[in-house]
C-alpha positions in Angstrom: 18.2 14.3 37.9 21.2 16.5 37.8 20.5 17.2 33.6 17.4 18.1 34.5 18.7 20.9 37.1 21.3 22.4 34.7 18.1 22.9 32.5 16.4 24.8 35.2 18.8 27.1 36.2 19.5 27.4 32.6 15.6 28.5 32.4 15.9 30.9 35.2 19.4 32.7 33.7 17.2 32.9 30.4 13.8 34.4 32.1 14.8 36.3 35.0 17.1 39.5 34.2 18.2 39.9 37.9 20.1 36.6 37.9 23.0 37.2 37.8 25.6 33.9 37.8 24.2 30.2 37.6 26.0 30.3 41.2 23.6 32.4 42.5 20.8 30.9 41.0 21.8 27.3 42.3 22.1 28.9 45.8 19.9 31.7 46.5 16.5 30.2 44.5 13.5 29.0 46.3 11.9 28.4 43.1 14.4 26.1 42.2 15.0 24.4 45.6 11.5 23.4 45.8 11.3 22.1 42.3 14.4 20.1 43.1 13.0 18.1 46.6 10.5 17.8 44.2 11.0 15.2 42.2 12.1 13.1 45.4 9.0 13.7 47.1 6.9 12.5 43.4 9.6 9.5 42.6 9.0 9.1 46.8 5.1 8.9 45.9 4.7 7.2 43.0 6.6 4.4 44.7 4.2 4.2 47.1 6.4 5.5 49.6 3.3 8.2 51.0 4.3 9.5 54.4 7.8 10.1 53.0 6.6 11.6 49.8 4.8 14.3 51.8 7.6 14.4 54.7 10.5 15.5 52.1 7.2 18.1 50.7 6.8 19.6 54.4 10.3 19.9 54.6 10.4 21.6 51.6 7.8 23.9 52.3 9.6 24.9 55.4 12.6 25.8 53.8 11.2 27.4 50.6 7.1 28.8 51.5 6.8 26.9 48.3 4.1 23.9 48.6 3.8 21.5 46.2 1.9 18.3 46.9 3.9 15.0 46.3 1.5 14.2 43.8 1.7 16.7 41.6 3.2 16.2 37.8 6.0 19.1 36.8 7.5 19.3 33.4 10.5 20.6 32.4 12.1 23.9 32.7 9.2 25.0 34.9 10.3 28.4 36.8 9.2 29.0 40.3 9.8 33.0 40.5 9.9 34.4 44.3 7.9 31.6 45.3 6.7 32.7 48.3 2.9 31.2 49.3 2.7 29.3 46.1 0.3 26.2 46.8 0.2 23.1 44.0 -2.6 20.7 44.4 -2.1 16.7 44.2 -4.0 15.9 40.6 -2.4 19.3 39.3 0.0 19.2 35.8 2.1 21.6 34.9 3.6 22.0 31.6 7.4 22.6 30.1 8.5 26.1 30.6 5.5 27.1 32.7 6.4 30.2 34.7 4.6 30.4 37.9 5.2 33.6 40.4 4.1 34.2 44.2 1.2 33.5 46.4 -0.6 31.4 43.1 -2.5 28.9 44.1 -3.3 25.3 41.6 -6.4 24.3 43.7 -9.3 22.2 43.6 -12.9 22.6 44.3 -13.9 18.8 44.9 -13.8 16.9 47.8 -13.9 13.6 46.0 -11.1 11.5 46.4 -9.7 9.8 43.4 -11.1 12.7 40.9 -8.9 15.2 38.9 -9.5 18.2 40.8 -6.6 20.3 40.2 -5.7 22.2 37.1 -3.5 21.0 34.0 -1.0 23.8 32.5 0.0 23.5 29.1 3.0 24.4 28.1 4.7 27.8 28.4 1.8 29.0 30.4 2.3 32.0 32.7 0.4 32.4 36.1 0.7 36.2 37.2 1.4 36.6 41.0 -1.5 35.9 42.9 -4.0 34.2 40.7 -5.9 31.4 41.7 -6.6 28.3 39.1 -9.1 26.4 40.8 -10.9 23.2 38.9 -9.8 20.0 37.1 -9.6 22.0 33.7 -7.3 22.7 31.7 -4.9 26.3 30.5 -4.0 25.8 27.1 -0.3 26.3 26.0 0.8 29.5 25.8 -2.2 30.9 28.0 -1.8 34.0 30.2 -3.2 34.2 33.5 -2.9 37.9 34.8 -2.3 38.9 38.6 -4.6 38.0 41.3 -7.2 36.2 38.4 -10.1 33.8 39.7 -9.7 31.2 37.1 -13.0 28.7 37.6 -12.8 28.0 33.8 -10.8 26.4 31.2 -8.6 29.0 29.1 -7.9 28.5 26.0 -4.5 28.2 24.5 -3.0 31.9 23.5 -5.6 33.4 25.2 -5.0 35.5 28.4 -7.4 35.7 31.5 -8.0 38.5 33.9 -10.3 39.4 36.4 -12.1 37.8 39.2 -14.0 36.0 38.1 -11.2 35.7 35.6 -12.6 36.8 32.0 -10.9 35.4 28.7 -9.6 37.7 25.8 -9.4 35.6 22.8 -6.1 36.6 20.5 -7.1 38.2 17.4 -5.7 36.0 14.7 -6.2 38.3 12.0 -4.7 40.8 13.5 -1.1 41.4 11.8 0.6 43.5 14.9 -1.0 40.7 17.3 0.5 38.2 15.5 3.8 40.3 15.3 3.3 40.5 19.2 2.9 37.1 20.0 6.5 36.4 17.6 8.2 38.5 19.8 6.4 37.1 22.8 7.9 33.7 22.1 11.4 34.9 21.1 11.3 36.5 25.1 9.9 33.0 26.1 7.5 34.8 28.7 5.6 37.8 29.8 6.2 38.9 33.1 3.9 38.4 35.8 1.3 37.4 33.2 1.4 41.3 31.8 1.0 42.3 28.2 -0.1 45.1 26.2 -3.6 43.8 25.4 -4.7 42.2 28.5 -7.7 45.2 29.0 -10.8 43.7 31.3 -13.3 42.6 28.4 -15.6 44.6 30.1 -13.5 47.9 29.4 -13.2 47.0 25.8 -16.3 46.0 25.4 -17.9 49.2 27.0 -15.3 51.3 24.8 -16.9 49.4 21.9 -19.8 50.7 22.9 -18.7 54.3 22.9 -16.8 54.2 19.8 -20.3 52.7 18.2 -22.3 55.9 19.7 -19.4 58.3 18.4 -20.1 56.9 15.3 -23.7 56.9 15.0 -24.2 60.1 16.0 -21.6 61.3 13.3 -23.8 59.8 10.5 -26.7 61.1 12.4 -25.6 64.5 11.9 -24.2 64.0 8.5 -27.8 62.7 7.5 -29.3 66.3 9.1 -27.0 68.6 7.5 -27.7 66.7 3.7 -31.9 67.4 4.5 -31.3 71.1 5.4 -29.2 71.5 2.2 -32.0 69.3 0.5 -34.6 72.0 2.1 -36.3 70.0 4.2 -37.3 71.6 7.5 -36.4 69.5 11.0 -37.8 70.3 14.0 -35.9 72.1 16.7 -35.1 69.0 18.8 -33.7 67.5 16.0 -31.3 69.9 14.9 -30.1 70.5 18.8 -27.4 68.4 18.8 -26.9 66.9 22.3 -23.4 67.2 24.1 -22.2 64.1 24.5 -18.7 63.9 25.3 -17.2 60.6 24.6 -13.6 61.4 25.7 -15.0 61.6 29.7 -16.8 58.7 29.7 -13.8 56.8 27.8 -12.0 58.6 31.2 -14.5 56.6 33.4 -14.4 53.3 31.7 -10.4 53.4 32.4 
């Protein structure tokens, strides 16, 4: 019990620049609190003991915001940051060094009793404040989950989801600076609130990917009149009026 709680507040000294002693961390960390009554309320449960499984949880909630159903299975070195409003369903798993911030919800969308209808969390998955992870699927480890995300679907591991309804962007593998990214990613051990550089809305990119496609076909468009006119061939008027179309302001209103 205890070895486990030096690991957590080791976990927080290591993720969260404004802690500032292990003292204060021990004492002043909700995250960590609820984490700890925890584990009675699950040992509590899985015993069979119900009511007080989900008495030591109330109690917990009251003195934390934090609520995390008895019956849920945490890992290790999972970091509750701020805490406040965060709601874990009963069938929900989280992962080793999972970093979970405020108001995120684990929920489920069944009624049946008995099913899995909260989510699993791989490892070192991080859930950006105010996302909601609703379904018995699973995040794959590593996953990000951006800020106030509508997760309804599984996300797979390394990838990162955003949006409501959350979209995924898939990790370019090929991709040498991603790959330097995601090195320096692990050596941090997490991204903050669920942040990084290339977590655009698909949408976005996909509509600049459209744009940069027109830019480009209507470079080779003009290259292709300019060789005919030097070849002597005469184009009609409409043809050689170019159109203005100005890529830069509509890249402007995709943003």
């Amino acid at each position: 019990m205890f070895s486990r709680l030096r690991e957590d507040l080791a976990s927080v000294r290591e993720r969260d620049p404004a802690a500032r002693s292990t003292w204060e961390v021990l004492t002043c960390y909700p995250g960590v609190h609820a984490l700890f009554l925890h584990r009675f309320a699950h040992a509590a449960w899985t015993r069979g003991f119900y009511w007080v499984g989900r008495f030591v949880s109330h109690v917990s909630r009251f003195l934390t915001g934090i609520e995390i159903h008895p019956g849920a299975t945490i890992g290790r070195r999972v970091f509750i940051d701020h805490g406040m409003g965060v709601v874990i369903g009963e069938t929900a798993e989280i992962g080793d060094d999972c970093t979970i911030y405020q108001a995120v919800t684990l929920g489920g969308t069944s009624l049946y009793r008995g099913t899995k209808r909260h989510p699993t969390l791989g490892k070192g998955v991080v859930i950006g404040a105010g996302a909601k992870v609703l379904g018995g699927f699973t995040v794959g480890d590593g996953a990000r989950v951006g800020s106030n995300a509508v997760v309804v679907k599984p996300v797979p591991a390394g990838a990162t989801a955003v949006g409501n309804p959350a979209r995924v962007i898939e990790p370019d593998r090929d991709n040498a600076r991603d790959r330097a990214r995601e090195q320096k990613a692990e050596q941090m051990g997490f991204s903050a609130y669920g942040v990084t550089k290339q977590m655009d809305d698909p949408l976005t990119k996909a509509l600049h990917g459209l744009l940069d496609h027109a830019v480009e076909t209507d470079r080779r468009i003009q290259l292709l009149v300019e060789r005919l006119e030097k070849a002597g061939f005469s184009l009609d008027a409409t043809i050689e009026k170019s159109d203005e179309f100005d890529a830069q302001r509509l890249s402007k209103m995709v943003d």
